[in-house]
N, CA, C and O atoms as a printed pandas DataFrame, in Angstrom:
     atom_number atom_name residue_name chain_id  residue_number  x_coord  y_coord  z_coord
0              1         N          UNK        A               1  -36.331   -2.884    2.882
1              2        CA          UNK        A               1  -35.818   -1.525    2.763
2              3         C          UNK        A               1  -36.900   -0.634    2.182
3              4         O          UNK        A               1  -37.568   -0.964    1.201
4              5         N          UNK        A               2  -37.073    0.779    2.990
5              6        CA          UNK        A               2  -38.248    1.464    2.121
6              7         C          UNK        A               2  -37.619    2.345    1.189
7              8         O          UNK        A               2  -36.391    2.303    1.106
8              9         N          UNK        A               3  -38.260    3.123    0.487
9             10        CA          UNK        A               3  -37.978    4.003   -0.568
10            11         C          UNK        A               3  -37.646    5.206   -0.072
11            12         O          UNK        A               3  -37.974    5.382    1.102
12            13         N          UNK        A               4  -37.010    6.218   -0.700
13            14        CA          UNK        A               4  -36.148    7.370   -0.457
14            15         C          UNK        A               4  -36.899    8.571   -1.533
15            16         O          UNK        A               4  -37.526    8.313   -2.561
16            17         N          UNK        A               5  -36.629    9.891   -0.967
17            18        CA          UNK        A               5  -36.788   10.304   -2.672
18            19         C          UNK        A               5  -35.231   11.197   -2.490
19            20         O          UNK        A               5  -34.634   11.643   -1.510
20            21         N          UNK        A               6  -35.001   11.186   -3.724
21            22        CA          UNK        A               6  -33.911   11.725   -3.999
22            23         C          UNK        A               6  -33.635   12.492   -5.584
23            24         O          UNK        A               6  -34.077   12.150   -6.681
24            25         N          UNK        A               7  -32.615   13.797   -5.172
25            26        CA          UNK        A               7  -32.479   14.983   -6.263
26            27         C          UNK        A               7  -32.036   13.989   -7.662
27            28         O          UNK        A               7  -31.317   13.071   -7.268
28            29         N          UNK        A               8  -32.217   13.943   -8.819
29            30        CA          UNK        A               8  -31.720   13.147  -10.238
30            31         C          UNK        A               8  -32.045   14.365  -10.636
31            32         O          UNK        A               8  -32.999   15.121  -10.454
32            33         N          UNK        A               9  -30.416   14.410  -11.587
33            34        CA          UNK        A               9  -30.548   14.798  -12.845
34            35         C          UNK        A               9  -30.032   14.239  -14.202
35            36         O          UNK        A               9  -29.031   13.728  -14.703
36            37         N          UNK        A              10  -31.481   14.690  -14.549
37            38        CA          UNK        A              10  -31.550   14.042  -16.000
38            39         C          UNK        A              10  -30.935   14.531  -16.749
39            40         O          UNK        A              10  -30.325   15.589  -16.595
40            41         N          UNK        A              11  -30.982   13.678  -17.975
41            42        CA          UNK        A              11  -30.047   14.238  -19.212
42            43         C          UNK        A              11  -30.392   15.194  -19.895
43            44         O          UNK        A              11  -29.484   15.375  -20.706
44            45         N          UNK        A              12  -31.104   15.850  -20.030
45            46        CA          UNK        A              12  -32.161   16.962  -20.253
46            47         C          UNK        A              12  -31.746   18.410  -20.011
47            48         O          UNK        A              12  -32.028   19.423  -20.650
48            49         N          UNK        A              13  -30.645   18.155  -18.396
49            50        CA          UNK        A              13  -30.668   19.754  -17.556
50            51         C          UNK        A              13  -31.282   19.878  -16.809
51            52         O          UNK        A              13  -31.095   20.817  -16.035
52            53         N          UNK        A              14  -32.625   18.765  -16.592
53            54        CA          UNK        A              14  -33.417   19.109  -15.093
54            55         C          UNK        A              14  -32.909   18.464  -14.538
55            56         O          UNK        A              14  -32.317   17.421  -14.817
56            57         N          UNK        A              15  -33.126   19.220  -13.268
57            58        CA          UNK        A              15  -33.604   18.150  -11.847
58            59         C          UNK        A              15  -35.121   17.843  -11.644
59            60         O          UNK        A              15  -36.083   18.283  -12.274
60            61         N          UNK        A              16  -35.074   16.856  -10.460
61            62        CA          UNK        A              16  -36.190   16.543   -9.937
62            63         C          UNK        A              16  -36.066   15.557   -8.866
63            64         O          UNK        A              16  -35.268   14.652   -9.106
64            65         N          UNK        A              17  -36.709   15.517   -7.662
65            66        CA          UNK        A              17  -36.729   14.757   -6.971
66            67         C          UNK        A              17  -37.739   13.622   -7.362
67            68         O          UNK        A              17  -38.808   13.888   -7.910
68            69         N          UNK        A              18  -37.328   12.271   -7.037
69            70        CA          UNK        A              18  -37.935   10.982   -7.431
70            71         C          UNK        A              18  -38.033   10.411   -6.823
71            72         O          UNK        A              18  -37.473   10.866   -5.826
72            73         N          UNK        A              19  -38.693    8.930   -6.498
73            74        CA          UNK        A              19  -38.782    7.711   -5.152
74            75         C          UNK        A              19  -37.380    7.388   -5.519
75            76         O          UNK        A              19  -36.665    7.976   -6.331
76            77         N          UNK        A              20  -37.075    6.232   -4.697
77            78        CA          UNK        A              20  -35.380    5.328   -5.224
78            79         C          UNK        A              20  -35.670    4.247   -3.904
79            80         O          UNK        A              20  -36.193    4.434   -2.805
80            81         N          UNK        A              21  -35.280    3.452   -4.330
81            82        CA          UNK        A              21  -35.201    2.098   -3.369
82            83         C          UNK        A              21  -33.878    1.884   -3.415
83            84         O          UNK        A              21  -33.187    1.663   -4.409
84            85         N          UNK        A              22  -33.475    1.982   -1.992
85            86        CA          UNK        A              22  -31.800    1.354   -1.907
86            87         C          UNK        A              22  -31.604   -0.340   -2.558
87            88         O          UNK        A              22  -32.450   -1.232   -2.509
88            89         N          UNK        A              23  -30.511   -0.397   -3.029
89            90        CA          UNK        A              23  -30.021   -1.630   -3.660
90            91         C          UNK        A              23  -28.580   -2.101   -3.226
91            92         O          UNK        A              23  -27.552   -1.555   -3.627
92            93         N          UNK        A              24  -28.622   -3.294   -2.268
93            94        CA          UNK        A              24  -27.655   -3.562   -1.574
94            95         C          UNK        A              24  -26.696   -4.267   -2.825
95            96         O          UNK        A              24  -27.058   -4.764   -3.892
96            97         N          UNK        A              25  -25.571   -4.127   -2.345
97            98        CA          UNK        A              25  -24.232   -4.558   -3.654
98            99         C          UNK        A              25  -23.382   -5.791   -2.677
99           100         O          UNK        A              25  -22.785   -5.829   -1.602
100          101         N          UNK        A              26  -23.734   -6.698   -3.750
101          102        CA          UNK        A              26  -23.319   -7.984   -2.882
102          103         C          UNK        A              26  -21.576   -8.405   -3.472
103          104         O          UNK        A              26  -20.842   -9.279   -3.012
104          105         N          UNK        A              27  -21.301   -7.466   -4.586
105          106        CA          UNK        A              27  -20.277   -8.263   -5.267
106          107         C          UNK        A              27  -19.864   -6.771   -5.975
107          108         O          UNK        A              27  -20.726   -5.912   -6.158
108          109         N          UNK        A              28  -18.304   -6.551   -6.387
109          110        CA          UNK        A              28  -18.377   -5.190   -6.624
110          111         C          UNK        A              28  -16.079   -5.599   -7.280
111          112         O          UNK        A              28  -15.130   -6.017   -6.617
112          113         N          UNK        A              29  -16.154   -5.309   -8.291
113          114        CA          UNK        A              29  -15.000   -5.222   -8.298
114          115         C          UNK        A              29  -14.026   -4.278   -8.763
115          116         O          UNK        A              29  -13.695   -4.498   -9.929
116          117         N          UNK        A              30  -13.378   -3.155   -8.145
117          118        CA          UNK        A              30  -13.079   -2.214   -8.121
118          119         C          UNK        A              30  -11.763   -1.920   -8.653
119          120         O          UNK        A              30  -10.906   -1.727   -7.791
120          121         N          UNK        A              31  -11.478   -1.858   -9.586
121          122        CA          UNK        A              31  -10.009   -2.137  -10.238
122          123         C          UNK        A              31   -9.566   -0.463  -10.669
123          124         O          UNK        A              31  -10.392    0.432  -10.851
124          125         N          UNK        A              32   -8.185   -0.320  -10.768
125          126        CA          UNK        A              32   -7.472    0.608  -10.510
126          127         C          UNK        A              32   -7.270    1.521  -11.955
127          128         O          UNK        A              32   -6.713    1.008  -12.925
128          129         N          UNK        A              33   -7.689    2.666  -11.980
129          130        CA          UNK        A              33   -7.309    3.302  -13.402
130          131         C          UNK        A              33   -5.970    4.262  -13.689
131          132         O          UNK        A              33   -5.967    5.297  -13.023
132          133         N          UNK        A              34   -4.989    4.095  -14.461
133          134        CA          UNK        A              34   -3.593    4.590  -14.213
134          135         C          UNK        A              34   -3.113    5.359  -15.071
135          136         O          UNK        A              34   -3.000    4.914  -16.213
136          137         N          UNK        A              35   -2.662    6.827  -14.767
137          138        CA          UNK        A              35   -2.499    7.484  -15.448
138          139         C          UNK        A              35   -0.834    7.825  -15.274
139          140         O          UNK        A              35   -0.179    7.691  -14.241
140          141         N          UNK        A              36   -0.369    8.289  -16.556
141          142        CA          UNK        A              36    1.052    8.123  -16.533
142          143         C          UNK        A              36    0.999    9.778  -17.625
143          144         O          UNK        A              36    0.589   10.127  -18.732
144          145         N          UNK        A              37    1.849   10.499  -16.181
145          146        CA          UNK        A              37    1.789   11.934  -16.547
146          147         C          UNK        A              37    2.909   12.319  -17.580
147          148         O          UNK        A              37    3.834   11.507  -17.603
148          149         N          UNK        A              38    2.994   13.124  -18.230
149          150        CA          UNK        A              38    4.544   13.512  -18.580
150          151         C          UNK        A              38    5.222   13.900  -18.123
151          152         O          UNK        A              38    6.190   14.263  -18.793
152          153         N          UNK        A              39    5.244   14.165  -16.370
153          154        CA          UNK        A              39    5.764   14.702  -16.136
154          155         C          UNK        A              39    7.051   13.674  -14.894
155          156         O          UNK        A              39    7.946   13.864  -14.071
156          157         N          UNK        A              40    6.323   12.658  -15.526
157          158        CA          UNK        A              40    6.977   11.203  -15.200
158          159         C          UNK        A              40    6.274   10.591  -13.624
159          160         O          UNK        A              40    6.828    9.751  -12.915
160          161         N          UNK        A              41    5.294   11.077  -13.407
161          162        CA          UNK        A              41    4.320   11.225  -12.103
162          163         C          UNK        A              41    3.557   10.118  -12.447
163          164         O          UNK        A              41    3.559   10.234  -13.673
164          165         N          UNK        A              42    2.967    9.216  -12.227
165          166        CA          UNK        A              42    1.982    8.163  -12.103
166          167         C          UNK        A              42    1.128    8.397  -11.006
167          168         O          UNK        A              42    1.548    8.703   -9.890
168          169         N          UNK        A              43   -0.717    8.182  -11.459
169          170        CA          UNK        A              43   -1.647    8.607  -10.699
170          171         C          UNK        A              43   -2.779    7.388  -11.100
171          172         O          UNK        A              43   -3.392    7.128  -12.136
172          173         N          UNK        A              44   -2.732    6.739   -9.647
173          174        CA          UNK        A              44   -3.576    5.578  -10.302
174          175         C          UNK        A              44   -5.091    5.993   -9.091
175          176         O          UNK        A              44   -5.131    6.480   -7.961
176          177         N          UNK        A              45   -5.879    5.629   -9.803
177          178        CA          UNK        A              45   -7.294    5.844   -8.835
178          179         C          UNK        A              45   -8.120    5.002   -8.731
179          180         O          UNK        A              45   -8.266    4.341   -9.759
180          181         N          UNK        A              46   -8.914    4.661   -7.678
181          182        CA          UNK        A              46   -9.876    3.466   -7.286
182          183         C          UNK        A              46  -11.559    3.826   -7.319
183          184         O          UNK        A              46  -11.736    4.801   -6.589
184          185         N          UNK        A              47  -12.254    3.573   -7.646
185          186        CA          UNK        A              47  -13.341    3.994   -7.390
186          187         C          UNK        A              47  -14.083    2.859   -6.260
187          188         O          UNK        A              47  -14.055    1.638   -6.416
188          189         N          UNK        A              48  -14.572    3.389   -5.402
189          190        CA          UNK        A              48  -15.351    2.483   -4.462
190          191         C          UNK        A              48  -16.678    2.617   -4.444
191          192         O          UNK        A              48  -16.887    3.756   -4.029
192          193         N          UNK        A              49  -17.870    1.987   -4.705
193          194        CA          UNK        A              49  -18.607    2.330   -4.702
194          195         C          UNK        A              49  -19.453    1.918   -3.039
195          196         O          UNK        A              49  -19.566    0.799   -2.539
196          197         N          UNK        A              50  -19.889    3.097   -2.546
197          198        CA          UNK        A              50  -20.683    2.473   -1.026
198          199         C          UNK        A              50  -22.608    2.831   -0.572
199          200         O          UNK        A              50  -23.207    2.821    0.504
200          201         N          UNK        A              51  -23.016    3.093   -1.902
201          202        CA          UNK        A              51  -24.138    2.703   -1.562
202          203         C          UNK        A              51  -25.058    3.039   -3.212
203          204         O          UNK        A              51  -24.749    3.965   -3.961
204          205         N          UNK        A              52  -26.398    1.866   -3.532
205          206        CA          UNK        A              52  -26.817    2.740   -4.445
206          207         C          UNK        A              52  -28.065    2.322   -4.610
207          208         O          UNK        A              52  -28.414    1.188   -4.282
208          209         N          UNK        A              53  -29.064    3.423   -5.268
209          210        CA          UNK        A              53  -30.177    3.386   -5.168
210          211         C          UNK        A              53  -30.780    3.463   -6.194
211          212         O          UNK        A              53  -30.452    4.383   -6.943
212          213         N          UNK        A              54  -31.863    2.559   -6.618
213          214        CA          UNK        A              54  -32.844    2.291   -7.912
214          215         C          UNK        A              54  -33.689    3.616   -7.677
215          216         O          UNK        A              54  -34.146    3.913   -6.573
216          217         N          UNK        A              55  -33.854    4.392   -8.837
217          218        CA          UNK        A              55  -34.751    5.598   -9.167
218          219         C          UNK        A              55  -35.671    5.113   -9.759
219          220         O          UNK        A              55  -35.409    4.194  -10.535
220          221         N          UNK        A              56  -37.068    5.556   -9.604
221          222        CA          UNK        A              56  -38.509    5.214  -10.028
222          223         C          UNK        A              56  -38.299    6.168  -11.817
223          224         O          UNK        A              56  -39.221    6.747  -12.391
224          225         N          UNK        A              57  -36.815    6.056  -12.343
225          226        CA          UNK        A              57  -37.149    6.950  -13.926
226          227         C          UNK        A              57  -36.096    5.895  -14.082
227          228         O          UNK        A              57  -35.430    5.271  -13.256
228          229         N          UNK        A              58  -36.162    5.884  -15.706
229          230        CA          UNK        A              58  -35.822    5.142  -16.794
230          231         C          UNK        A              58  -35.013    5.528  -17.790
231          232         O          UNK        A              58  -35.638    6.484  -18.249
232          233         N          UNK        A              59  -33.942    5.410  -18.490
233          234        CA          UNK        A              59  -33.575    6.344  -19.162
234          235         C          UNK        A              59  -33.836    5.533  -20.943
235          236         O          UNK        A              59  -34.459    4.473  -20.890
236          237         N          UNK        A              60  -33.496    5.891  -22.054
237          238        CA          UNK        A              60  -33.986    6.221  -23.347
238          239         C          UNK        A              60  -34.085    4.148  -23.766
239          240         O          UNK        A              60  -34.856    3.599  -24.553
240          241         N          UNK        A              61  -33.272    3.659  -23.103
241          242        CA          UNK        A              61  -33.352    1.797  -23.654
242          243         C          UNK        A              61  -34.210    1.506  -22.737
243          244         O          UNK        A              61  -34.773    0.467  -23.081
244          245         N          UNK        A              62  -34.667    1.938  -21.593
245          246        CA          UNK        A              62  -35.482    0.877  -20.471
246          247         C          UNK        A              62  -35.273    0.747  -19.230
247          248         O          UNK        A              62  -35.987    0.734  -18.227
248          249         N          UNK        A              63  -33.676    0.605  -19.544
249          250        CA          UNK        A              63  -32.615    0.790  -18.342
250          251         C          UNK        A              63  -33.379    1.417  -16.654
251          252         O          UNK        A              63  -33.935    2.498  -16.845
252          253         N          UNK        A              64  -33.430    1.169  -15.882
253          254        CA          UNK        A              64  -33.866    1.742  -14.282
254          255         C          UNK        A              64  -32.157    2.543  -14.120
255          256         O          UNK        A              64  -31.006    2.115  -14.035
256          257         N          UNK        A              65  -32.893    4.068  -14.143
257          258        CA          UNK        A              65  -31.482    4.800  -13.258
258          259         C          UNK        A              65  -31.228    4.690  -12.144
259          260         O          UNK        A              65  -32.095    4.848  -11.284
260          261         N          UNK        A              66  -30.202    4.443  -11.907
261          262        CA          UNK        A              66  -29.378    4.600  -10.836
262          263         C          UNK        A              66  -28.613    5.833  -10.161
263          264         O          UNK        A              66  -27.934    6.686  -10.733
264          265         N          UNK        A              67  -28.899    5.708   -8.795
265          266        CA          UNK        A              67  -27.824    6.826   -8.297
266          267         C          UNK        A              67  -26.620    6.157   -7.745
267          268         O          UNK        A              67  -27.085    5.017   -7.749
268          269         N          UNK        A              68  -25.749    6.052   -7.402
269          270        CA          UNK        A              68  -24.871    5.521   -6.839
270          271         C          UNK        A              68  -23.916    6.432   -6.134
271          272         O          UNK        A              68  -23.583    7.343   -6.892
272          273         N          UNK        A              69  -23.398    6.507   -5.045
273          274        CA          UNK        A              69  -22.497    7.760   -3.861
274          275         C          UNK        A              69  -21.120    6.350   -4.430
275          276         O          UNK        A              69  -21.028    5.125   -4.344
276          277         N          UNK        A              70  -20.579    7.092   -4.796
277          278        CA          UNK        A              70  -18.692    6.808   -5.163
278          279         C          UNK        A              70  -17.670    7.791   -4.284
279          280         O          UNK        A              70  -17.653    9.021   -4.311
280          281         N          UNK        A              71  -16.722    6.794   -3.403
281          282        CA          UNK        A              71  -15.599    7.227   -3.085
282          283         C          UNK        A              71  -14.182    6.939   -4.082
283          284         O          UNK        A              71  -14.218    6.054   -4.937
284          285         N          UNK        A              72  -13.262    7.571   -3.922
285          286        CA          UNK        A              72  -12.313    7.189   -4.812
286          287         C          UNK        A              72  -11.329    7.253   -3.798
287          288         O          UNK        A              72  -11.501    7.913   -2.773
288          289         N          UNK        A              73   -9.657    6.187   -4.183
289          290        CA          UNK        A              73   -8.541    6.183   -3.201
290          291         C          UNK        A              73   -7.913    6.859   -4.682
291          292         O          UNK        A              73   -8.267    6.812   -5.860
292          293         N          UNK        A              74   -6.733    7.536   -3.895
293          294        CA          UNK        A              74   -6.056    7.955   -5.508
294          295         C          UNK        A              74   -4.606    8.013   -4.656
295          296         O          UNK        A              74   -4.348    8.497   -3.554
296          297         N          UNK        A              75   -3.792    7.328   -5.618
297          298        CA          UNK        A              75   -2.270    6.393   -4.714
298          299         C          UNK        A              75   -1.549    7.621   -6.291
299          300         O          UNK        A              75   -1.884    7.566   -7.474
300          301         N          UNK        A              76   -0.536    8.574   -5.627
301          302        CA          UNK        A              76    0.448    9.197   -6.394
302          303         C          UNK        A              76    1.936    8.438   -5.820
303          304         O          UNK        A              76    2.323    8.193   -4.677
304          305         N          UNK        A              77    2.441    8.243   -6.931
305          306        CA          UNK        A              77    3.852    7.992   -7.110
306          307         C          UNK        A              77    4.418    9.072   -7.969
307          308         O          UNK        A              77    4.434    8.801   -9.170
308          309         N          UNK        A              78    4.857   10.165   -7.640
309          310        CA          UNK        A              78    5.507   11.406   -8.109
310          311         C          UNK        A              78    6.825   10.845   -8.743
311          312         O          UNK        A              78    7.203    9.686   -8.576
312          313         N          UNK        A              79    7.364   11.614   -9.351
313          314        CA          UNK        A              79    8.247   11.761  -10.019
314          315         C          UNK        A              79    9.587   12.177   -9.199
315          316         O          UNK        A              79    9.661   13.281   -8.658
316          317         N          UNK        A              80   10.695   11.176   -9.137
317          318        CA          UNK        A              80   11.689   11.816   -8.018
318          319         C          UNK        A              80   12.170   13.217   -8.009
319          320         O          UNK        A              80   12.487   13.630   -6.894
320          321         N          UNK        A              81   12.284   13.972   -8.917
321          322        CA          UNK        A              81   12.361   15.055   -9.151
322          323         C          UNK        A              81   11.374   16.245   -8.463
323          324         O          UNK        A              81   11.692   17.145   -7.686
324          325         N          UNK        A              82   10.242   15.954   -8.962
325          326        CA          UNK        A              82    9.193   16.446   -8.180
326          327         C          UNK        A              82    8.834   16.142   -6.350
327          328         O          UNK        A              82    7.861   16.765   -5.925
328          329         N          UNK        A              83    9.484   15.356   -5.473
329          330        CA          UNK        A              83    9.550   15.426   -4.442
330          331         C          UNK        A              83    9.966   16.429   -3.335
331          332         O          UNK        A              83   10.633   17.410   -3.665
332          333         N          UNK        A              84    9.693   16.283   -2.339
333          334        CA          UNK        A              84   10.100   17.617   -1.674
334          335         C          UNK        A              84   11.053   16.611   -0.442
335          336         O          UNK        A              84   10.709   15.634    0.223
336          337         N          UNK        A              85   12.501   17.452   -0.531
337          338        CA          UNK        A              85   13.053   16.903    0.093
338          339         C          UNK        A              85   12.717   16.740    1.299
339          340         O          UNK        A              85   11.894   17.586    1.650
340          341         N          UNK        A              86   13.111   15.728    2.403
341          342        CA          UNK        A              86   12.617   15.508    3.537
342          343         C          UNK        A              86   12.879   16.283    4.863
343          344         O          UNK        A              86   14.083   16.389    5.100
344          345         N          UNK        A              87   12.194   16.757    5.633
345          346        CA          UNK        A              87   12.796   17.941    6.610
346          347         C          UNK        A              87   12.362   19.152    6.244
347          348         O          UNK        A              87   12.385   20.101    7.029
348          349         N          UNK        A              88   11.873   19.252    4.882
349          350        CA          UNK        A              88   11.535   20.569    4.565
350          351         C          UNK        A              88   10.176   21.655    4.518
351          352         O          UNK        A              88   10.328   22.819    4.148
C-alpha cells in the first residue's frame, strides 16, 4: 500500500497536510453505546469503523496519529407516546 497525504488537525488548532499509510483492520469490535432519554426514548449507537490511516506525526507520549473515517448505525426505540400514529 503507498502513502496518502492527508488534512490532520492537531491539537494545537492547526491544520496541515501530512504523508499517512493506510492500515488495514483485521479485527474490530464494535459494541453498542445506549442512551436512555427522559423522555423515555432509548438511543443506542454503533460506531463502525471502515478505513484508517497511520499519519507521519506523533502526538505528546509517542503514540503514531491516526486518522480513521467512522460510520455510525443509530437504532431509536421511541417512546410509545412519542410515535406517530400509523397512516398519518
Amino acid at each position: 500500500m503507498g502513502s496518502a497525504m492527508v488534512r490532520l488537525s492537531l491539537p494545537d488548532g492547526t491544520t496541515k497536510e501530512v504523508p499517512a499509510t493506510p492500515v488495514s483492520v483485521i479485527k474490530s469490535e464494535e459494541l453498542w453505546s445506549k442512551c436512555e432519554l427522559e423522555d423515555g426514548s432509548i438511543i443506542r449507537v454503533k460506531p463502525i469503523v471502515g478505513r484508517a490511516l497511520r499519519t507521519s506525526q506523533y502526538d505528546n507520549e509517542g503514540n503514531p496519529i491516526y486518522q480513521v473515517l467512522v460510520g455510525n448505525v443509530v437504532f431509536v426505540d421511541a417512546a410509545q407516546n412519542l410515535r406517530r400514529k400509523k397512516g398519518l
